[in-house]
N, C-alpha and C positions, 0 to 999 in steps of 0.2 A: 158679468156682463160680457168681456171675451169670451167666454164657452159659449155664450149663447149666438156668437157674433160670428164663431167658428161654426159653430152647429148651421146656421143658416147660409153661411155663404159657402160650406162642404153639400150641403141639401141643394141650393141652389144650381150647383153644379152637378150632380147628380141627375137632377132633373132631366135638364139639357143634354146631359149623355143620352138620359132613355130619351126626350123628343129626337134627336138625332138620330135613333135607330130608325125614324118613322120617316127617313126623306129617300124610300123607295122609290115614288111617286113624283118627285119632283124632279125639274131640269137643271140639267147640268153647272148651270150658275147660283142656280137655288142652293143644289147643297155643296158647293165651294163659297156660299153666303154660310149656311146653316156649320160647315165645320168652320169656317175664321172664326165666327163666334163663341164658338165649344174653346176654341184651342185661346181663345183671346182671354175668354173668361176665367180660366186657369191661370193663364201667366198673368193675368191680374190681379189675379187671387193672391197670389205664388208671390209676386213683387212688393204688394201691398202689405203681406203680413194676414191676407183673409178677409180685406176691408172691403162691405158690402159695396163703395163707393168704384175702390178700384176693380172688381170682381167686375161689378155693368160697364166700365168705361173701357175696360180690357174686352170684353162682349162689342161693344159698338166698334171700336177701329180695327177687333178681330172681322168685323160682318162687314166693312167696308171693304179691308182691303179683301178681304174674300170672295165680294161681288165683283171688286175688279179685275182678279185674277180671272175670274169666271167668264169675262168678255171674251176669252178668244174667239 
């Protein structure tokens, strides 16, 4: 059940590297939204142990505070 738990939340993030290559296209708060996310989802991964829970919640307040950064 952990390998399998590891395999999805390693995949998971993977992912999201490769949609990230794809924010050529977007505006400038778009992709300091789209990397908080990448970089939150990691160190949620990272702090949790690889827990799917902490991987998304580490993704949500990385995509926050990355939109707000993105206000200037």
């Amino acid at each position: 059940m952990k390998t399998m738990q590891r395999f999805l939340t390693g995949s998971a993030v993977v992912m999201l590297m490769f949609g990230l290559s794809a924010c050529d296209g977007m505006s400038r708060r778009g992709q300091d939204t789209a990397v908080g996310a990448g970089i939150g989802a990691v160190g949620g991964a990272v702090l949790t142990g690889g827990s799917a829970l902490g991987t998304v919640g580490g993704a949500a307040v990385g995509g926050v505070i990355g939109n707000q950064a993105g206000k200037r």
